[in-house]
C-alpha positions as CSV (number, residue, x, y, z in Angstrom):
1,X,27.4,32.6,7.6
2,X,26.0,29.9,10.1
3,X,23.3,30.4,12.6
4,X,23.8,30.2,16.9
5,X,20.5,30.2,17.8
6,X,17.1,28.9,16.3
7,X,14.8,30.7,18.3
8,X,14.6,34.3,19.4
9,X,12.1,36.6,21.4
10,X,12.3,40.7,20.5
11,X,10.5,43.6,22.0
12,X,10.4,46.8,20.6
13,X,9.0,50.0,21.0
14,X,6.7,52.6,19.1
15,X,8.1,55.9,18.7
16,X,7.2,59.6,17.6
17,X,8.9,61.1,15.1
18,X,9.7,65.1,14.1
19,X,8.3,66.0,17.3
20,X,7.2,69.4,15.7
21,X,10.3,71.0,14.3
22,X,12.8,68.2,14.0
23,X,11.4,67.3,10.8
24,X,13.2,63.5,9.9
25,X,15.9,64.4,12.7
26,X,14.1,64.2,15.8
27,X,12.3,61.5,17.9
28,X,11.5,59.5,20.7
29,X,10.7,56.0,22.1
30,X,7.1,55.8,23.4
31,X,5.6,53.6,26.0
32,X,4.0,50.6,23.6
33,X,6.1,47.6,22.3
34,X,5.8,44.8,20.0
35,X,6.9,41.3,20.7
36,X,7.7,39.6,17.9
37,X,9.3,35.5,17.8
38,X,10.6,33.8,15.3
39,X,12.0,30.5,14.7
40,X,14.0,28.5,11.9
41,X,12.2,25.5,10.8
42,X,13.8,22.6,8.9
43,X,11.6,22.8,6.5
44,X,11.2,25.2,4.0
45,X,7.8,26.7,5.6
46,X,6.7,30.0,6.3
47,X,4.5,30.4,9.5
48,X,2.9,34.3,10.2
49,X,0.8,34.2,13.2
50,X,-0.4,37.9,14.4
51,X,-2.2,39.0,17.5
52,X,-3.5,42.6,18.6
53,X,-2.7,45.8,16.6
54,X,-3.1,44.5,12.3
55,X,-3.9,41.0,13.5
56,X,-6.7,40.3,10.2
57,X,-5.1,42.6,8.1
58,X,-1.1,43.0,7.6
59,X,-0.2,40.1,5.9
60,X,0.6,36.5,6.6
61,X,3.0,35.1,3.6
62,X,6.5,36.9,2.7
63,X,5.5,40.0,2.0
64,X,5.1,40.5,6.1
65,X,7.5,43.4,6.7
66,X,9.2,41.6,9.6
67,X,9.6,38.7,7.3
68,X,10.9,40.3,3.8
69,X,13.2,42.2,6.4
70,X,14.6,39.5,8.1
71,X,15.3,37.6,4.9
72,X,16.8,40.9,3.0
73,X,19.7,40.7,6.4
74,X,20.2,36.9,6.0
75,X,20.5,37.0,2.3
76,X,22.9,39.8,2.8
77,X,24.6,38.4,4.7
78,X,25.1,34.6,3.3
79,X,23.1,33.0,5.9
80,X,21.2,29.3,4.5
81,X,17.9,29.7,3.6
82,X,15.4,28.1,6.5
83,X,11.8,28.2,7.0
84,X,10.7,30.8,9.4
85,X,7.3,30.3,12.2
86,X,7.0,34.1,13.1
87,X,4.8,34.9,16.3
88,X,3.6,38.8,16.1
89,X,1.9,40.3,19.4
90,X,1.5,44.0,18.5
91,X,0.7,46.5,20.6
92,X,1.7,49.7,18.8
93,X,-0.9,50.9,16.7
94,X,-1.4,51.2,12.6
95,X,-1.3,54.0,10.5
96,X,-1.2,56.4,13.7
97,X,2.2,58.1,13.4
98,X,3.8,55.9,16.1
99,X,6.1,54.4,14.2
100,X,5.1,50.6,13.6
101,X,6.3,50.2,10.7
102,X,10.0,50.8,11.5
103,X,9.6,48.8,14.9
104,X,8.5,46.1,12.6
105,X,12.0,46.5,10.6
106,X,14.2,47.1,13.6
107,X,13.0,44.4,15.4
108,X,13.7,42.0,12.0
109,X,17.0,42.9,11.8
110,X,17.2,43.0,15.6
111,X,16.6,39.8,15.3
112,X,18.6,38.4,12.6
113,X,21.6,39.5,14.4
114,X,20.5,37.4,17.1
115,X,20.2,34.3,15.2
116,X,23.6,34.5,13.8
117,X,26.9,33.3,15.1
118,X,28.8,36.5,14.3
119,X,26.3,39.3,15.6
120,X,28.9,42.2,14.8
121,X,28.3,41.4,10.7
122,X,25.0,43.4,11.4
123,X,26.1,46.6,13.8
124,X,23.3,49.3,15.1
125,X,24.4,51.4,12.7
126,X,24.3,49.3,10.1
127,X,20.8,48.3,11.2
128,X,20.0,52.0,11.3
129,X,20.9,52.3,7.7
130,X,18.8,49.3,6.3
131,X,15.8,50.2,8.2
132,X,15.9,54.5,6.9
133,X,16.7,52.5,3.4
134,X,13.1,51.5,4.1
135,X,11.5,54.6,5.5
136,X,12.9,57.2,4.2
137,X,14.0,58.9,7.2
138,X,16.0,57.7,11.0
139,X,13.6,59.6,13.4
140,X,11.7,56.8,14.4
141,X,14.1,53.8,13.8
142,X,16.7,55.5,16.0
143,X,14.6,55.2,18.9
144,X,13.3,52.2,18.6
145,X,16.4,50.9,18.2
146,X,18.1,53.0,21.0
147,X,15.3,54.1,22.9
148,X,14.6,57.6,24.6
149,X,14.7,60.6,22.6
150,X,17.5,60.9,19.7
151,X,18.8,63.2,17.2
152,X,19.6,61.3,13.8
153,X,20.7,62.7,10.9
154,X,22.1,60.9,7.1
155,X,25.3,61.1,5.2
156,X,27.2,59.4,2.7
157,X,28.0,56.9,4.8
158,X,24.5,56.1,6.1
159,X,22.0,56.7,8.9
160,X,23.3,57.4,12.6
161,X,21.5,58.2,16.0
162,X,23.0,60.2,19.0
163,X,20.6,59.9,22.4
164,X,19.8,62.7,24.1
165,X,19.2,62.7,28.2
166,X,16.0,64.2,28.6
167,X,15.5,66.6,32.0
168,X,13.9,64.4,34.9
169,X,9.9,65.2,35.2
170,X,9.9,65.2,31.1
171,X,6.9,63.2,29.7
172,X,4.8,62.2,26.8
173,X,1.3,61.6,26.1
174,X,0.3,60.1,22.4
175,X,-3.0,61.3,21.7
176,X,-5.0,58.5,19.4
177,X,-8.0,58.8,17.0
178,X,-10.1,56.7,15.9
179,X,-8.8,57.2,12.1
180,X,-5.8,56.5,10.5
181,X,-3.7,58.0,8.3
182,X,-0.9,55.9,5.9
183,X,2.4,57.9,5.7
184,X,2.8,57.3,2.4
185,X,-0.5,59.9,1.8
186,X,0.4,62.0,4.2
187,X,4.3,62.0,2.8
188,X,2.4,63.4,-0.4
189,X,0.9,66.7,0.9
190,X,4.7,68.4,1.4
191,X,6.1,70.5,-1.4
192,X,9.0,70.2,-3.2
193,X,10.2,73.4,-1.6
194,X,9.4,75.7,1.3
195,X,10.4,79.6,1.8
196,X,13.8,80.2,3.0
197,X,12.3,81.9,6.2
198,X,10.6,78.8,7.3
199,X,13.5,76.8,7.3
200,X,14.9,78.8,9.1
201,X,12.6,79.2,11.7
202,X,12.4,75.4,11.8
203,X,16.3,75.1,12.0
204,X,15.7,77.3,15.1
205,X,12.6,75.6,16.9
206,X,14.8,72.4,16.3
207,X,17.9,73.4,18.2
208,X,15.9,74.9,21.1
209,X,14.0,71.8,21.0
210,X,16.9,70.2,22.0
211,X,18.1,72.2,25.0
212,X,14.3,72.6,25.6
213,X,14.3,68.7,26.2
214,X,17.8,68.5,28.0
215,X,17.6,71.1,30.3
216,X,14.7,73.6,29.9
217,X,11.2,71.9,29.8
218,X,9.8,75.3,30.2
219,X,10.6,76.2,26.8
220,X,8.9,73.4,24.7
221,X,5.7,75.1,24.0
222,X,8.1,77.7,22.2
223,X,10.2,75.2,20.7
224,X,7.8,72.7,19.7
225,X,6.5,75.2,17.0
226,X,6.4,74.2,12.7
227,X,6.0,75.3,9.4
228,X,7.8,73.1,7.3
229,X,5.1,70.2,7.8
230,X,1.6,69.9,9.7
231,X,0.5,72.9,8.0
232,X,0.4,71.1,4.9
233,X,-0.8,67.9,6.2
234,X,-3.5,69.4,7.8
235,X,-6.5,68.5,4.9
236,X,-5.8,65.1,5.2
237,X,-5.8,64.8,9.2
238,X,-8.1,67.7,10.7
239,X,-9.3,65.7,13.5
240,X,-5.7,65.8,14.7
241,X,-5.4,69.7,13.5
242,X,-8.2,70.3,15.6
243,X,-6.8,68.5,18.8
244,X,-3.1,69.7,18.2
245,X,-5.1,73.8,18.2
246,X,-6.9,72.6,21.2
247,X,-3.9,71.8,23.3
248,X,-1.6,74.6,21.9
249,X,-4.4,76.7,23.2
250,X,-4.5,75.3,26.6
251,X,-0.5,76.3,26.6
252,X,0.1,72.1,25.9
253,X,3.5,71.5,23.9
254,X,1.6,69.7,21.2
255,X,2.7,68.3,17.9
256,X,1.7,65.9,15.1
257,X,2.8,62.8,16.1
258,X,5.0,61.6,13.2
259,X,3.0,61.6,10.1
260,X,-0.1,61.7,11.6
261,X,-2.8,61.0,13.1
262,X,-1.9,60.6,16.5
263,X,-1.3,64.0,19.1
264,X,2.2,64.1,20.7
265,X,2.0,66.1,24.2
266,X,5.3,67.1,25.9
267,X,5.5,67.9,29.2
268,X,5.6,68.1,32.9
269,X,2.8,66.5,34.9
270,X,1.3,65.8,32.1
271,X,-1.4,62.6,34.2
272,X,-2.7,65.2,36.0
273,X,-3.5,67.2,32.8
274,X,-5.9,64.6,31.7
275,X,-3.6,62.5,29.8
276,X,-3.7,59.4,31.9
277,X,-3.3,56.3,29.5
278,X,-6.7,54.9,28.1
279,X,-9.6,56.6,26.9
280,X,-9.6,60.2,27.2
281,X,-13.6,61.4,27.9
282,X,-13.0,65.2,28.1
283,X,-11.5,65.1,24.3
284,X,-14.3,63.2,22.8
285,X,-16.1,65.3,19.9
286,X,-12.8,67.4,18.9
287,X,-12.0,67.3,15.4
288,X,-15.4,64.8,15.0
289,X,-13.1,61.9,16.8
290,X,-13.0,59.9,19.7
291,X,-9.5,60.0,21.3
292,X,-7.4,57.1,23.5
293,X,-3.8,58.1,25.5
294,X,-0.8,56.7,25.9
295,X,1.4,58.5,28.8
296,X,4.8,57.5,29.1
297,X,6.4,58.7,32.3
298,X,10.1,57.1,32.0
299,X,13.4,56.6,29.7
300,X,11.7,53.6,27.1
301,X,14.5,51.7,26.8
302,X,14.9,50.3,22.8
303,X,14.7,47.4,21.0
304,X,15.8,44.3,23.2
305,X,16.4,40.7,22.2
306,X,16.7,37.3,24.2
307,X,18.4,33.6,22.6
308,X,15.8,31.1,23.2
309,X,16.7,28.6,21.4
């Protein structure tokens, strides 16, 4: 398959997945948003430069998620081998539960499509599928990809995402620590199993989480409720434990963010609750953490990508 364009600009955004009940079904797009660049060379190079969020630490050859990404879709898809100069500005934070490492895989794949001269070879849903392949799980590839909030679930036939319109006034606040937690640990707390009865109080939080979001904000304190996961993450994150009891206290619809760290507050107003983005003063001591915000007021649109070359 030949290439159309040699140079490409993507943005993507972060996301929060599970949002409390909707364990691996349920998520949504979030205010912070890589751009990532990449060029074909005509040599055989590879070129990994990385500013902000991982710059000094993700790293800088092939094994680069955006990078082993992109060159699992062209190799799929018999496109020639090329070098590759990648330009990385993150903003979406590490090991926080806000999804950067599937923004990182959407946007490769976003990106390959791009580049090629037949785009359709690589469809959202095929994207979808590759990047879950990856993860384990849709909920936070499905919004990047499609941005807003999203249902996704699997079957045989791959991964798939179905937007949902959230009620006006609806926003989120992401909650940050100072610490970090990597998924794969925090993956490793759940059981094998759970009681029948929590499932299906989870099968219930998650559907009224849904009209909760659509039409009844007044009911996500209720529906944001979980036993099928933070519970059991909770030794290996308690500053955000602490913070999520805090808020929930306060009457705050307040989940683990994804896998954790980070605090995800849904709501109405939620600026004048003390959630305005930057550093949040008023939450700094709970859990034994210092704590940043990210408010997102509108729709974040998903991942979108520009020919520029």
């Amino acid at each position: 398959m030949r290439f159309a364009a040699d140079h490409v600009r993507v943005t993507v955004p972060g996301s929060a997945g599970n949002l409390g009940p909707g364990f691996d079904c349920l998520g949504i797009a979030l205010g912070v948003v890589d751009t990532i660049e990449v060029s074909l060379l005509a040599s055989t190079d590879l070129i990994v430069e990385v500013t902000g969020e991982g710059e000094g630490r993700v790293p800088l050859d092939e094994s680069h998620l955006f990078v082993s990404t992109l060159r699992a879709a062209l190799d799929r898809l018999d496109a020639p081998g090329t070098g590759l100069h990648v330009i990385a500005h993150n903003s979406i934070p590490h090991g926080q539960g806000l999804g950067s490492s599937a923004a990182t895989a959407v946007a490769a794949l976003v990106a390959a499509r791009a580049l090629l001269a037949e785009p359709e070879a690589l469809g959202l849903e095929a994207i979808l599928t590759m990047v879950t392949a990856l993860e384990g799980h849709p909920d936070n590839a499905g919004p990047a990809l499609l941005g807003g909030a999203v249902v996704c679930w699997q079957d045989d036939a791959g991964a798939h995402a179905t937007p949902l319109e959230v009620a006006e006034g609806i926003e989120t606040a992401v909650l940050i620590p100072h610490g970090v937690v990597p998924t794969v640990e925090a993956r490793a707390c759940l059981p094998a199993t759970v009681p029948h009865r929590d499932a299906a109080f989870n099968a219930s939080r998650a559907a009224l989480l849904v009209h909760a979001l659509v039409s009844s904000p007044e009911l996500l304190f209720d529906a944001t409720e979980d036993r099928l996961h933070q519970d059991y993450r909770s030794s290996h994150m308690p500053s955000a434990i602490a913070m999520m009891q805090e808020l929930r206290e306060r009457g705050l619809a307040a989940v683990v963010s994804g896998a954790g760290p980070a605090v995800l507050v849904l709501g109405l107003g939620l600026a004048s609750e003390g959630f305005a983005t930057g550093p949040v003063a008023w939450a700094d001591g709970i859990g034994d953490d210092t704590w940043r915000s990210i408010l997102t007021s509108e729709r974040v649109p998903g991942t979108a990508v520009e020919r520029l070359g």
